[in-house]
N, C-alpha and C positions, 0 to 999 in steps of 0.2 A: 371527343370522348370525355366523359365526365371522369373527373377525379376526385375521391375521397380520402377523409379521415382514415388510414391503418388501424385505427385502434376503437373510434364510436363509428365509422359508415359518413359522417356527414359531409355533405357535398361539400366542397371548395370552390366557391366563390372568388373570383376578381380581388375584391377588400379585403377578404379574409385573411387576419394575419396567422401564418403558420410556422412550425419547425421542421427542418431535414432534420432527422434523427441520424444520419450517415453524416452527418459535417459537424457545427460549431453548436446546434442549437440555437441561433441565434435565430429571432423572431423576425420574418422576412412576410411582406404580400404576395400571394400565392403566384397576384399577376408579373409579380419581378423574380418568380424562380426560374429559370434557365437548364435544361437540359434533363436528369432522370429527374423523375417527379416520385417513383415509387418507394420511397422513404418520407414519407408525410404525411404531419399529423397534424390537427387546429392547435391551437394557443391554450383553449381550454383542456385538451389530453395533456399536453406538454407540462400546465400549473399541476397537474393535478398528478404526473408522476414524479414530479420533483417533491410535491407535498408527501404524498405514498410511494416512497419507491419499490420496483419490483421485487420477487423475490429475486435470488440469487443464485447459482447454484454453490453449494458450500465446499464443490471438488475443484471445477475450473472459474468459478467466479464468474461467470459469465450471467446475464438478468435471463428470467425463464421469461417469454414472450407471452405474453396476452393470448387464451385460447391453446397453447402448447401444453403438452402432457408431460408430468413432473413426477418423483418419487419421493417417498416420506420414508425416511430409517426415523423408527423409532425405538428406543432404548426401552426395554421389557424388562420384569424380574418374575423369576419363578418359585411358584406358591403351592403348597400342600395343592393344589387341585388345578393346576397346571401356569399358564402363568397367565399377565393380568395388563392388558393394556387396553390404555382410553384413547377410542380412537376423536373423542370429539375435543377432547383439553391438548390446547397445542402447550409444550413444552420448549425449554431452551436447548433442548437437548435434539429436539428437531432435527433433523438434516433433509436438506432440499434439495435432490441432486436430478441435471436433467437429464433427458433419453440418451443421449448420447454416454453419457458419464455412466448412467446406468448399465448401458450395454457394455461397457469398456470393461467395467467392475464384475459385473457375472459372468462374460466370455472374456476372458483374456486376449486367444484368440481372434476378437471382434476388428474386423475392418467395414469401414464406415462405407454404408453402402452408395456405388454411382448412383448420382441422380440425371 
C-alpha cells in the first residue's frame, strides 16, 4: 500500500526523509519508520509549517488542520446605516476558533458527537 504526504498527497518513497507529526518531529527515512505510518508528512511540509505556522484556535490553542473548517469572530461597529464589516481585511482582533470550540460556544449543551 502506497503512503503519502498528509498534507501535499506526495508518495513516500524508501529515501524520502520525513516527520511523525504524532512524536518528536524529528527527520527520519520513511524506510526506517516502524509501526503507525498515518501521521506523516515530507520534510518539505514539515520546513514549511515551521516557516508558516498554522493557524491556531484562539479558545483551546489547539492548530486548525490543513482542509478543516474554522470560524472568524470578528469585531463590528454600528453605524447610522447599520453596521460595517470588512470581510476581506484581516484584523488583530480576529478570532480563529475551531468546530469544536464553536459548537461548545453556541450550544452549551454541546456534546461532542461518537465517531
Amino acid at each position: 500500500m502506497k503512503e503519502c504526504c498528509n498534507i501535499c498527497g506526495r508518495e513516500l518513497l524508501e529515501d524520502v526523509l520525513v516527520v511523525d507529526t504524532s512524536l518528536d518531529m524529528k527527520p527520519i527515512k520513511f524506510k526506517d519508520v516502524h509501526g503507525d505510518k498515518s501521521d506523516l508528512i515530507c520534510i518539505e511540509c514539515a520546513i514549511d509549517s515551521v516557516e508558516n505556522p498554522p493557524f491556531v484556535c484562539t479558545r483551546c490553542g489547539q492548530p486548525i488542520e490543513f482542509n478543516e473548517k474554522f470560524y472568524v469572530f470578528k469585531e463590528a461597529t454600528t453605524k447610522p446605516g447599520g453596521p460595517r464589516v470588512d470581510f476581506k481585511e484581516t484584523c488583530l482582533d480576529d478570532k480563529y476558533i475551531c468546530s469544536t470550540c464553536f459548537d461548545e460556544t453556541m450550544n452549551p449543551e454541546y456534546e461532542e458527537k461518537e465517531v
